[in-house]
C-alpha positions as CSV (number, residue, x, y, z in Angstrom):
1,X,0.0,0.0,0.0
2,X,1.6,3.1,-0.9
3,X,1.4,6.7,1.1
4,X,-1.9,7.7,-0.9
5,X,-3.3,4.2,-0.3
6,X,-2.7,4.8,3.4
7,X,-4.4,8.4,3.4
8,X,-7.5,6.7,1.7
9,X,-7.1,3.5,4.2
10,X,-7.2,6.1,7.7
11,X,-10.1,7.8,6.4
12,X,-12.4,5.3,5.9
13,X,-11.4,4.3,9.5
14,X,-11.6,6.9,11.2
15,X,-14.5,6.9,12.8
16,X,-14.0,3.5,14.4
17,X,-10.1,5.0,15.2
18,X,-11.5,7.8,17.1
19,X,-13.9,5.4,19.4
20,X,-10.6,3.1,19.6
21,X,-8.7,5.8,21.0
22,X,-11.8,6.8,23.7
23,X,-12.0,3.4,24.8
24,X,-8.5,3.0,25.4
25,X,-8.8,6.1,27.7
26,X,-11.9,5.0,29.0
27,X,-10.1,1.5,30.1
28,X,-7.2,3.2,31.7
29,X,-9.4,5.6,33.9
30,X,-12.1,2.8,34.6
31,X,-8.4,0.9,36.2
32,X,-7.4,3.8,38.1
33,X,-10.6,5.1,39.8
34,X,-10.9,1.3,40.8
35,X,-7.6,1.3,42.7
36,X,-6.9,4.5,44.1
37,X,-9.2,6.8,46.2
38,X,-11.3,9.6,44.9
39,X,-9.1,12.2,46.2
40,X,-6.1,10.8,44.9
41,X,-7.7,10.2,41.0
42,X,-8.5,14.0,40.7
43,X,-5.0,15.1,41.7
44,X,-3.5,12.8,39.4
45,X,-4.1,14.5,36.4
46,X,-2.8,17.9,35.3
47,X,-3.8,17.7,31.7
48,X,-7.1,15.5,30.9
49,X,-6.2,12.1,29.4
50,X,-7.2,12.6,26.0
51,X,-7.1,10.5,22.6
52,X,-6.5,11.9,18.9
53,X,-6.1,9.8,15.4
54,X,-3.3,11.3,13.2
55,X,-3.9,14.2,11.0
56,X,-4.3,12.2,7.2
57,X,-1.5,14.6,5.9
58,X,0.7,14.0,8.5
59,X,0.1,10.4,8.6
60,X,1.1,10.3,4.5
61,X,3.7,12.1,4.9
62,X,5.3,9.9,7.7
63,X,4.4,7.2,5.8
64,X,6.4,8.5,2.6
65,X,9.2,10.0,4.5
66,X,10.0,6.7,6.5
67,X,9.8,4.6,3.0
68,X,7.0,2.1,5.1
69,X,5.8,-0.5,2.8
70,X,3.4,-2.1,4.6
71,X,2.3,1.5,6.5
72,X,-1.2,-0.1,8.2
73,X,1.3,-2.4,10.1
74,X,4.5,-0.3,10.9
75,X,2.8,3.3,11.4
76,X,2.2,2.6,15.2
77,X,1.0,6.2,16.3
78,X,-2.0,6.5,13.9
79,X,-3.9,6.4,17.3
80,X,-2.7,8.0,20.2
81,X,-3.5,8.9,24.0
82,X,-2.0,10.9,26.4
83,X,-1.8,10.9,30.0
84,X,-0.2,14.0,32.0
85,X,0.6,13.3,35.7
86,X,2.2,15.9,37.9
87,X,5.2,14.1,39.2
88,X,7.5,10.9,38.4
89,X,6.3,8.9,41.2
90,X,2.3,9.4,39.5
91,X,3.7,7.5,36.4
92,X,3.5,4.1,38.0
93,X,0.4,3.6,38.5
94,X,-0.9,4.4,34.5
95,X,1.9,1.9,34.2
96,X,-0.1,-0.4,35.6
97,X,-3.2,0.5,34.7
98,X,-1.8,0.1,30.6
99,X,-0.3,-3.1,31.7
100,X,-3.2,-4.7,33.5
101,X,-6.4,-4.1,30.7
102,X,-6.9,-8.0,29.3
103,X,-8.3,-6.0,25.9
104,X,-5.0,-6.0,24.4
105,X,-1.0,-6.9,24.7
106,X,0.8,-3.9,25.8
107,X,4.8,-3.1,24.3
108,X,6.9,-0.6,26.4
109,X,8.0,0.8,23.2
110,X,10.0,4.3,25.1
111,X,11.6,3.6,28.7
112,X,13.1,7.2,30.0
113,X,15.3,5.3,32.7
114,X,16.8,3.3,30.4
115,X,17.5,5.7,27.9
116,X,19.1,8.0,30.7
117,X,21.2,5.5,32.0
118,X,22.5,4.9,27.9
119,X,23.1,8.0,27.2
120,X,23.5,10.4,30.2
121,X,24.6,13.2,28.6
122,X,21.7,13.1,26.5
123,X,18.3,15.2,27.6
124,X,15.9,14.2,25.3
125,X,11.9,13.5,24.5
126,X,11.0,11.4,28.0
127,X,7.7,10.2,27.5
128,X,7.0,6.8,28.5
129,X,5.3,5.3,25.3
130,X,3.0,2.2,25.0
131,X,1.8,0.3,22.3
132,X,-1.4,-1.9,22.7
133,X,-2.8,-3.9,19.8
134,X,-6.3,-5.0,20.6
135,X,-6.3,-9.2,21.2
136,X,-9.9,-9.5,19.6
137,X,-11.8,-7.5,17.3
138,X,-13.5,-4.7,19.0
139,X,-17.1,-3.5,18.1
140,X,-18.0,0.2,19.4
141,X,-21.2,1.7,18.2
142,X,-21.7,-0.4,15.1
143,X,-17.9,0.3,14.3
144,X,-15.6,-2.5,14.2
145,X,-12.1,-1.8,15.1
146,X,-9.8,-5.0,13.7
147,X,-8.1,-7.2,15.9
148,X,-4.3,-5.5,16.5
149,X,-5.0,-2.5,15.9
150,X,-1.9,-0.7,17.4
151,X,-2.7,2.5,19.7
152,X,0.3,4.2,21.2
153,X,0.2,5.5,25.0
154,X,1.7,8.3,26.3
155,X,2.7,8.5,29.5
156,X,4.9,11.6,30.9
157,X,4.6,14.2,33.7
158,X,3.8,17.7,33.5
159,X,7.6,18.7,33.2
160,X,7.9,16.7,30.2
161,X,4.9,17.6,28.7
162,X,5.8,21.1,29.2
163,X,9.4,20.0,27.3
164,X,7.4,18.1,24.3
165,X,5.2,20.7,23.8
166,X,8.1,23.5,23.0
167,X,10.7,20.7,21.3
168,X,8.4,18.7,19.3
169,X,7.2,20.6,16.3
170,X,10.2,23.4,16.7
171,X,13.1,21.0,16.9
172,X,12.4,17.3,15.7
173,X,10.3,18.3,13.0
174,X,11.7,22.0,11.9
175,X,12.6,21.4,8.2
176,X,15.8,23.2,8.8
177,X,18.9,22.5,10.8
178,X,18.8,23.1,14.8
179,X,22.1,25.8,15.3
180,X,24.4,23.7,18.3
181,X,23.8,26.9,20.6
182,X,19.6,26.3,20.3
183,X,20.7,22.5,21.0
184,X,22.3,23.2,23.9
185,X,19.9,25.3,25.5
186,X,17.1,22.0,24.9
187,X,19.6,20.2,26.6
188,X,20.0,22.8,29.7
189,X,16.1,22.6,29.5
190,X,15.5,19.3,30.1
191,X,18.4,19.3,32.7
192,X,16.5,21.9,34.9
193,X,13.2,20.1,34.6
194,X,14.3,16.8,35.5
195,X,16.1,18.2,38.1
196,X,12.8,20.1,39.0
197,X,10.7,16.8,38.6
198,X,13.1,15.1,41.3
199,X,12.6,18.0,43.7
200,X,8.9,17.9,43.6
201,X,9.0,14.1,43.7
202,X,11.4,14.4,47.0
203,X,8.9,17.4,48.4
204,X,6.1,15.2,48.3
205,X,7.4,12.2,49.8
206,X,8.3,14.4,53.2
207,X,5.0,15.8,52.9
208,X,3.6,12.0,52.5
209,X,5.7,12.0,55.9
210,X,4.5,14.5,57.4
211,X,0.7,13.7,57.1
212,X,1.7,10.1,58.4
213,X,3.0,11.7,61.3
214,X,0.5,13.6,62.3
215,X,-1.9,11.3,61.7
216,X,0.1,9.1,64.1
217,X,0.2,12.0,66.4
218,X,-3.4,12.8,67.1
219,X,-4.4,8.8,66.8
220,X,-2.2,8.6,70.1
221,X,-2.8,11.6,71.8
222,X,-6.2,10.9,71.7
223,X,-6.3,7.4,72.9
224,X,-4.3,8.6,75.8
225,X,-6.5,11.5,76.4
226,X,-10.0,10.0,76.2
227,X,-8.3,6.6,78.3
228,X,-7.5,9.1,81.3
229,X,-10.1,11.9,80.3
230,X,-13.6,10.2,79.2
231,X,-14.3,12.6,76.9
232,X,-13.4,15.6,74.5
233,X,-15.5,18.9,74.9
234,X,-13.0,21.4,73.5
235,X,-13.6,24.0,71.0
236,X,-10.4,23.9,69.6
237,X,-10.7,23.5,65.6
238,X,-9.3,20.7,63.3
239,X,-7.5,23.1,61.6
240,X,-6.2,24.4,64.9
241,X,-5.2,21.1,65.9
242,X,-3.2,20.6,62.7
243,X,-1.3,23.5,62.7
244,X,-0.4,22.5,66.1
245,X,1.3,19.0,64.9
246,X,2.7,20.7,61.6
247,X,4.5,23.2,63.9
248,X,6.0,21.6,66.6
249,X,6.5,18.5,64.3
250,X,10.4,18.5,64.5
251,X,10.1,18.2,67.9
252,X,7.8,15.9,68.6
253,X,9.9,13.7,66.1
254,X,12.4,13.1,68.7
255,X,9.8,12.2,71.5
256,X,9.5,8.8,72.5
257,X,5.7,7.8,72.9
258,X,5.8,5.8,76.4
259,X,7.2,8.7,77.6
260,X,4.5,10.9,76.5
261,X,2.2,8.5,78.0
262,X,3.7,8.4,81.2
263,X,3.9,12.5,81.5
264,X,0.4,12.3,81.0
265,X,-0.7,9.5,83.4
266,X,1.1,11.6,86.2
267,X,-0.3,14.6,85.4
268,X,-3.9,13.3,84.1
269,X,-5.9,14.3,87.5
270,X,-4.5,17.9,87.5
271,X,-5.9,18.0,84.0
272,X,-8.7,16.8,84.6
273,X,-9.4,19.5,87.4
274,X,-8.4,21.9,84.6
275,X,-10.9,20.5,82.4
276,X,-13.6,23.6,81.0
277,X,-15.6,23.0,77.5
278,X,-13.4,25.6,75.4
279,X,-10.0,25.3,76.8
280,X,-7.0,23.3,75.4
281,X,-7.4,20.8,78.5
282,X,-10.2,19.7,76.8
283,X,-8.5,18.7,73.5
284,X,-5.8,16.0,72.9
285,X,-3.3,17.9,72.3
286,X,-2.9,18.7,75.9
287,X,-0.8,15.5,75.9
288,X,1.7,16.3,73.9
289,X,1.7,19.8,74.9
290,X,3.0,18.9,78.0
291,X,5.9,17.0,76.6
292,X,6.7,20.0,74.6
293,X,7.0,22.2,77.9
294,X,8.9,19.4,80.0
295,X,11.3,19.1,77.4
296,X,11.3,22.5,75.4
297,X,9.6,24.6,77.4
298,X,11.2,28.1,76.1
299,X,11.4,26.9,72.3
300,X,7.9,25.4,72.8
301,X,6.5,29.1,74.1
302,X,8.5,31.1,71.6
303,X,6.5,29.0,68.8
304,X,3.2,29.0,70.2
305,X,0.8,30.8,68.0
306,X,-2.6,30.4,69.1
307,X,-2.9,33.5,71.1
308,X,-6.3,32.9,72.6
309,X,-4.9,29.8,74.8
310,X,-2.1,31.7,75.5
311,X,-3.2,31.6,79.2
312,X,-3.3,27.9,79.0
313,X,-0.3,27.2,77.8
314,X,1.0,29.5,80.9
315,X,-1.2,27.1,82.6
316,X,0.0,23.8,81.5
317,X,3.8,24.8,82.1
318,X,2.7,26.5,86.0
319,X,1.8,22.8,86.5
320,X,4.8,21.2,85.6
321,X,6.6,23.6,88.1
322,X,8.1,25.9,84.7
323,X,7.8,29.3,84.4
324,X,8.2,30.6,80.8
325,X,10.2,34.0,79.7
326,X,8.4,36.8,78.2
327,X,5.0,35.6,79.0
């Protein structure tokens, strides 16, 4: 089939192409929202998945310009989808999602990591790319799409689309010749934005870290609390409560939680007497409040940001026998 015969060929399916390349999103998605939480599904994607057949033009000239002589079964890209994540550590799990649809046989056809790791000093196009050729004929609205059908799956994160985008039409595909200066500043581009993708990739995991922590944190404070206390009647917000944890976080790190424990068991009746419905004696974090103050009592005041328990925090450390400086 020559490049004209091609042209002819995608048009007449291109109808059934188009419904191929919504499925295939439509597969993906289905995987996803079936293995990770709501929340996490709509912060996975910065650009909507989305599916396109080739331009006809575009396909016949590929088709001439790469000398294919049988194009329907070497022109892999006539259908493509795309799928944007924010980060490198997102790109797993459309991974799996590509690799785990029984509809078709998936081929890694691009791996960034390995091409990185053959060619270091190269910065170049770092999608992860897919192709899938259906394993049975596929019927969609009266439309039959033939068994092996390839459709190629993008996969990259927003740094890279951001890269593609700018590179693809004005460097691969420029009819003239790329000056070595305009090279090199691709290369210093793609440098700074995989540096950038690690940073964000790093940032998230300690704030992964973080949220474990506190989570951690207020599970145990309030076991010990309601175990000694019977009951929570404070006023003090959620939001309150978190800032609380995300601020004295470094220091709490270093606490060991049988000691916490302890403090509080000696001290639980005092608290108890202290007890009113919208002080911080009422609220878990009393317990590792007064950690804070036996072990850092001066850092913990100089930090302390909730000015309208200011009085019990003066409270708490008068109780502990600890007067604090500039109260």
């Amino acid at each position: 089939m020559n490049a004209e015969g091609f042209g002819q060929h995608l048009d007449n399916l291109r109808p059934a192409l188009k419904e191929y390349g919504k499925f295939v999103v439509e597969r993906i998605t289905s995987y996803l929202k079936s293995n990770i939480t709501p929340q996490e599904y709509n912060q996975l994607f910065k650009v909507p998945p989305s599916a396109r057949v080739k331009d006809t033009a575009s396909a016949v000239e590929k088709v001439a310009r790469k000398k294919y002589q049988d194009p329907v079964g070497q022109m892999t890209d006539v259908i493509g989808s795309r799928f944007v994540v924010l980060m490198q550590a997102d790109l797993e799990i459309i991974e799996k999602s590509v690799l785990n649809c029984n509809a078709w046989t998936a081929r890694k056809d691009r791996t960034p990591l390995f091409e990185i790791e053959e060619n270091p000093e190269v910065f170049e196009y770092q999608s992860i790319h897919f192709i899938v050729k259906l394993n049975e004929e596929l019927k969609i609205n009266d439309l039959t799409i033939p068994r092996d059908t390839p459709c190629e799956i993008q996969i990259r994160t927003l740094m890279q689309h951001a890269y593609a985008e700018f590179v693809h039409d004005r460097v691969y595909k420029g009819e003239k010749k790329i000056p070595s200066n305009v090279r090199r500043l691709v290369a210093r581009a793609m440098a700074m934005l995989e540096t950038t993708d690690e940073i964000f990739t790093e940032a998230a995991a300690e704030l992964a870290s973080l949220n474990l922590d506190i989570d951690a944190w207020h599970s145990e404070a309030t076991a010990i609390y309601l175990a000694h206390c019977g009951s929570i009647t404070s006023k003090v917000s959620t939001e309150e409560s978190r800032l609380f944890y995300e601020t004295f976080h470094f220091l709490l790190s270093a606490a060991n939680k049988n000691d916490v424990r302890a403090l509080f068991s000696a001290y639980a009746s005092k608290i108890i007497e202290l007890k009113e419905e919208q002080n911080i004696f009422s609220h878990p974090i009393v317990v590792p409040l007064l950690w804070l103050l036996k072990n850092h009592d001066q850092e913990t005041a100089a930090k302390w940001w909730l000015g309208k328990y200011r009085n019990d925090l003066e409270t708490v450390a008068a109780v502990l026998g600890i007067g604090l400086i500039g109260k």
